[in-house]
Backbone as JSON, one array per atom type, in Angstrom:
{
  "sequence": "XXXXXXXXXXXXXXXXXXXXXXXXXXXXXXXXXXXXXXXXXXXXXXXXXXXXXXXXXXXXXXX",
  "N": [[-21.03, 31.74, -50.22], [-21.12, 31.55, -46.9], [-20.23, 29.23, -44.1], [-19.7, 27.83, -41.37], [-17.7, 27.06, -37.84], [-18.29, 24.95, -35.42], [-18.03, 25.22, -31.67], [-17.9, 23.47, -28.82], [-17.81, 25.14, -25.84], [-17.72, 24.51, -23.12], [-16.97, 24.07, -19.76], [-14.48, 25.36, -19.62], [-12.64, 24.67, -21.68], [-12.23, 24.95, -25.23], [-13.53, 22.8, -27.51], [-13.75, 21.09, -30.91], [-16.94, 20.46, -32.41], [-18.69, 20.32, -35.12], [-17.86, 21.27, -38.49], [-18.75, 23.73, -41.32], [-21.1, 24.4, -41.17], [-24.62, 25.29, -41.77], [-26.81, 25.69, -41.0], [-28.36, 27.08, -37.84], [-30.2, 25.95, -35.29], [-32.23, 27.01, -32.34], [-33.76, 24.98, -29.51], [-35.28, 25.04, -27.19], [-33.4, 23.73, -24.38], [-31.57, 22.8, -26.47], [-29.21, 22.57, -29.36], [-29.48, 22.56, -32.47], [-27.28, 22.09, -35.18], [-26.94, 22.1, -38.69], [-24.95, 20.44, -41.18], [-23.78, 21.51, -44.14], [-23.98, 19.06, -46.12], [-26.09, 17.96, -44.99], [-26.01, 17.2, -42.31], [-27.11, 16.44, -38.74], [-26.07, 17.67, -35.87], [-26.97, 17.5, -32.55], [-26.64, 19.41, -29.63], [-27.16, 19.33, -25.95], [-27.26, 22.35, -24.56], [-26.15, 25.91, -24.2], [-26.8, 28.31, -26.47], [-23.81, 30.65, -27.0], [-22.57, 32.58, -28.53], [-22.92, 33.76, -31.52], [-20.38, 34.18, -34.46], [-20.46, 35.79, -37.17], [-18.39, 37.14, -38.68], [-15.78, 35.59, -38.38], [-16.94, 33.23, -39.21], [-17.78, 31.23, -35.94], [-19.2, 29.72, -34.35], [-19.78, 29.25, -30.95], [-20.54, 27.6, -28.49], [-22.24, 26.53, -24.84], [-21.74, 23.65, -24.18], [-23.71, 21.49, -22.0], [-22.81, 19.54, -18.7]],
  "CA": [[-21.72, 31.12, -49.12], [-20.62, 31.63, -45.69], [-19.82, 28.32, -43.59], [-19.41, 28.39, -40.22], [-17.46, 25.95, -37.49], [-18.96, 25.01, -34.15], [-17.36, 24.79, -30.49], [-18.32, 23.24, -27.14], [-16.67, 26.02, -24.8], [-18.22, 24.47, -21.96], [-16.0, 23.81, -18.71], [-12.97, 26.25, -19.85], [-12.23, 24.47, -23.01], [-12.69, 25.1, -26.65], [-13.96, 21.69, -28.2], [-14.59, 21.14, -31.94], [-18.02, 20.16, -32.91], [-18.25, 20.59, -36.52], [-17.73, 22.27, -39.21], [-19.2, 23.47, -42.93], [-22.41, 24.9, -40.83], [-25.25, 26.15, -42.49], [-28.16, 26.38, -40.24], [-28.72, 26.61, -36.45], [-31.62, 25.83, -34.37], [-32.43, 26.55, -30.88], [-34.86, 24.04, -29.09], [-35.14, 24.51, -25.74], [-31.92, 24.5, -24.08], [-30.73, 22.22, -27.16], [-28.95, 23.55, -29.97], [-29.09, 21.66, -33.59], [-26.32, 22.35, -36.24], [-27.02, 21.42, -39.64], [-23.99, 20.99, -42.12], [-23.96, 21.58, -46.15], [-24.67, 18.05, -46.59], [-27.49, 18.33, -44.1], [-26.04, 15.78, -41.33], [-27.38, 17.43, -37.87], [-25.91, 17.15, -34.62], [-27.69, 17.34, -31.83], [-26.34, 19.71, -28.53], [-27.63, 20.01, -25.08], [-26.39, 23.34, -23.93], [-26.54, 27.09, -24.55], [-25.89, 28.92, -27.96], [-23.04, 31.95, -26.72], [-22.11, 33.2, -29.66], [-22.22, 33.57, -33.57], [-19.77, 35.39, -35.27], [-20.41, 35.85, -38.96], [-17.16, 37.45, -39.55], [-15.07, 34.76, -38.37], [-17.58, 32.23, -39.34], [-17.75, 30.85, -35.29], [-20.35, 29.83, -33.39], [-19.62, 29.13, -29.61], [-22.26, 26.84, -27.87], [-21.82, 25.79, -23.94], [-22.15, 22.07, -23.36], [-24.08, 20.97, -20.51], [-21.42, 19.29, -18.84]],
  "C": [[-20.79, 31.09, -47.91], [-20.7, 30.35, -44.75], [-19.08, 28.41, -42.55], [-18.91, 26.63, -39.61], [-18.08, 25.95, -35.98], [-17.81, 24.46, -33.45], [-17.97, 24.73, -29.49], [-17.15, 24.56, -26.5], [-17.48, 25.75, -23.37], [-17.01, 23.82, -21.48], [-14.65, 23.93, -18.81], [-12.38, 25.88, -20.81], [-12.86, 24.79, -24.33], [-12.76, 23.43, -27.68], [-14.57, 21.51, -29.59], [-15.71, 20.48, -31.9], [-18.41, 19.62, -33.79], [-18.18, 21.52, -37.68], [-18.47, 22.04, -40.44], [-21.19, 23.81, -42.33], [-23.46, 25.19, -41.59], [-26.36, 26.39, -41.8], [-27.71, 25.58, -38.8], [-30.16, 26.63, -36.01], [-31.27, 25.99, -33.13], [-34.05, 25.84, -30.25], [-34.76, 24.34, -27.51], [-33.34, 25.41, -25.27], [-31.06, 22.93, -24.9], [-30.48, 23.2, -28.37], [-28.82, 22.37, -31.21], [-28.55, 22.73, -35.08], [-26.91, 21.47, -37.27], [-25.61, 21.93, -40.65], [-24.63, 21.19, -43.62], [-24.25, 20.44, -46.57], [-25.66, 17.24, -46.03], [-27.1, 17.31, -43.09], [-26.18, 16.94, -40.2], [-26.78, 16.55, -36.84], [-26.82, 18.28, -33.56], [-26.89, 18.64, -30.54], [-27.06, 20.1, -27.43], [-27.13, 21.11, -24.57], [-27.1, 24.67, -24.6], [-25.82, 27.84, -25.58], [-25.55, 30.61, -27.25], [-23.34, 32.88, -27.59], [-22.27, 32.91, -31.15], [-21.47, 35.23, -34.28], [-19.21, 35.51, -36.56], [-19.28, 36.11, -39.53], [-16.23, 36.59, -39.45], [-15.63, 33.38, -38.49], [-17.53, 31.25, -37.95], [-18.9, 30.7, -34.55], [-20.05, 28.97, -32.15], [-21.46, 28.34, -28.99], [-21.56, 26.14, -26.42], [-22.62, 24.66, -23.48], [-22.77, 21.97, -22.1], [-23.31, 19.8, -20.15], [-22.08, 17.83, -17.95]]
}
């Protein structure tokens, strides 16, 4: 099972999120992470990036 970590990269920084991913959602211009033991957070902003091979997914914060 592949497990991914999330980052705010909004306003030139790289900000953890969390980690142990397993599903994303996009809503709008929100973005909801669910981990492996299903706790979801919530982000307003825009999903960049996912990159399966380094298990990363990039999301910019609305700031």
């Amino acid at each position: 099972m592949c497990l991914s970590t999330a980052y705010d990269v909004g306003g030139g920084s790289e900000k953890f999120i969390a980690d142990r991913i397993t599903n994303v959602n996009v809503e709008g211009d929100t973005v909801r992470l669910t981990t492996l033991l299903g706790t979801q957070t919530v982000i307003e902003g825009l999903l960049k990036s996912i990159d399966l091979n380094r298990n990363v997914i990039l999301i910019e914060g609305k700031q």
